[in-house]
N, C-alpha and C positions, 0 to 999 in steps of 0.2 A: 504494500500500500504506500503510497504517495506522502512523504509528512508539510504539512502545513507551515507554512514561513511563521515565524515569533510573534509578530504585529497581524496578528488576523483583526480586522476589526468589527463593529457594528454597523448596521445601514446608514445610519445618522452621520458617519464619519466618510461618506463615500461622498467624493466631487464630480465623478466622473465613471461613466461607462464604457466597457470596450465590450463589443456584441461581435461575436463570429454572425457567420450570413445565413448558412446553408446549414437548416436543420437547429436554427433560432430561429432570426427574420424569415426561414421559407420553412416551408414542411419537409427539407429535405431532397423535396424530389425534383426532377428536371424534365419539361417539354421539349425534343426537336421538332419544328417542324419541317416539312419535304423542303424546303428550301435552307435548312440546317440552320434558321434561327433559333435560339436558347429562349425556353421563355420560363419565369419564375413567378411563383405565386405568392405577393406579399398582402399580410390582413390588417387590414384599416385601423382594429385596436393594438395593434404594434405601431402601427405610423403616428396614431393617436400619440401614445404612450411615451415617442420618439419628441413629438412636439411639445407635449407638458414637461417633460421631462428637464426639454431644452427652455420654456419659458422660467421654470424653477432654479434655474441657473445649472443643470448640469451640462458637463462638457461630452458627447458622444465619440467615439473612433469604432470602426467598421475593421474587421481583423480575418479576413478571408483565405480561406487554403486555395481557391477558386480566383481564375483570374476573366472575371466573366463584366463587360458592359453594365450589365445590367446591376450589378454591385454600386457603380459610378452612379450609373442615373436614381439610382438609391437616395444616395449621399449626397446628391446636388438638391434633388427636391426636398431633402431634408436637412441641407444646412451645416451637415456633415462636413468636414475637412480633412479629419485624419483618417484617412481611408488607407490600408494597407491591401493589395489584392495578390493571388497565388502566393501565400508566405507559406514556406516551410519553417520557418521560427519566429512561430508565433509571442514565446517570451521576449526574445530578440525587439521583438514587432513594439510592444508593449513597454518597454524597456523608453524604447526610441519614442513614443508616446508621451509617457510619463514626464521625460525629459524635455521634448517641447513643448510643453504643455504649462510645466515647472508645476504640476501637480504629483505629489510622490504616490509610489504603487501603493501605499499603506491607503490611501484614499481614492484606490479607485478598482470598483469590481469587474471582474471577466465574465462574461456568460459563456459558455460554449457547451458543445453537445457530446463529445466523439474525444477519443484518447490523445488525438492532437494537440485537442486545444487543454490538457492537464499542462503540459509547462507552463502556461500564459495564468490558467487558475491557479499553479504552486505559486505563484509571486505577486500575485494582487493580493489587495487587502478583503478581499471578500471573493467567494465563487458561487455563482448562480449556475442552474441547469433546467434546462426545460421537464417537465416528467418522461420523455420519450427519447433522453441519453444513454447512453450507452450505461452498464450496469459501473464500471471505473469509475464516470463521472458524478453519476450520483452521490456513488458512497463516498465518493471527495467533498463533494459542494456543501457551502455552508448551508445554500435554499434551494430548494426544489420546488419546484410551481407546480402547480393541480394540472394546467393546460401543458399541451403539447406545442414542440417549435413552430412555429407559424400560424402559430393557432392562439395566441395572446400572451403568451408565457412573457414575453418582453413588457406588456402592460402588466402583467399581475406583478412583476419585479419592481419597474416605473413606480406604479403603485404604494408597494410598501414602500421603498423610497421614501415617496411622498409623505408616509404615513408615519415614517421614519423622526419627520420634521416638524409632523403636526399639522400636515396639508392634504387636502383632499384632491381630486381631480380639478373639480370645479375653482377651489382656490388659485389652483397652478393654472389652471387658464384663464382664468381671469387678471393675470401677471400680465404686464407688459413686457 
């Protein structure tokens, strides 16, 4: 088993989220169509969740094993900056985050799905997992969500966040 960095912290303590793509923001799965476009399916209470998130002052990064467009046009409609795409070192990835950000990993959570993304969760200060991770990730993460990746688990996180603070949905969007 996997041991946990010294400074694990509380939700309350996080400034910042790093969200792998595939199998969080999507269910996982991939569309070709006959003309070899990728097409991904992302759910409105994730996007939701993306925007309160960010009107509550957190700072987002997109942290993808996948180096796919549709990652990008994510991150632009949503404001996103630190997009990382096809990383095989995810901690690395995170690291390099942290750093420009000048937000330290002690305050800021990784969600991921899959054994990849355990480096990137050993050094954050907190690990989120959607319920539909891989059995690794579970028994690693601080939280497990009821919902599955692409299916709200990034709101139900968002969420406590919020809840973390004293803030409801409504609060945080009602922020400027």
């Amino acid at each position: 088993m996997t041991e946990r960095v010294s400074y694990r912290v509380g939700l309350a303590n996080i400034l910042a989220l790093a969200l792998d793509v595939d199998g969080v923001l999507t269910d996982g799965g991939v569309w070709w169509g006959p003309d070899g476009a990728e097409w991904k399916r992302f759910c409105f209470a994730d996007i939701m969740a993306v925007s309160l998130g960010r009107r509550a002052g957190l700072t987002f990064a997109l942290i993808s094993g996948e180096d796919s467009p549709l990652v990008d046009r994510f991150a632009k409609k949503m404001h996103i900056q630190h997009v990382v795409k096809g990383c095989r070192d995810k901690a690395g990835a995170l690291r390099e985050f942290a750093t420009e950000t000048g937000i330290e990993l002690r305050q800021v959570c990784f969600m991921g799905d899959d054994v990849n993304d355990l480096p990137a969760m050993q050094i954050a200060g907190f690990a989120a997992a959607p319920a539909n991770s891989s059995k690794e990730v579970v028994d690693f993460a601080d939280l497990v969500t009821k919902n599955d990746g692409g299916n709200g688990a990034v709101r139900e996180l968002v969420d406590a966040l919020l809840g973390s603070r004293g803030l409801s949905a409504l609060e945080a969007f009602t922020k400027s």
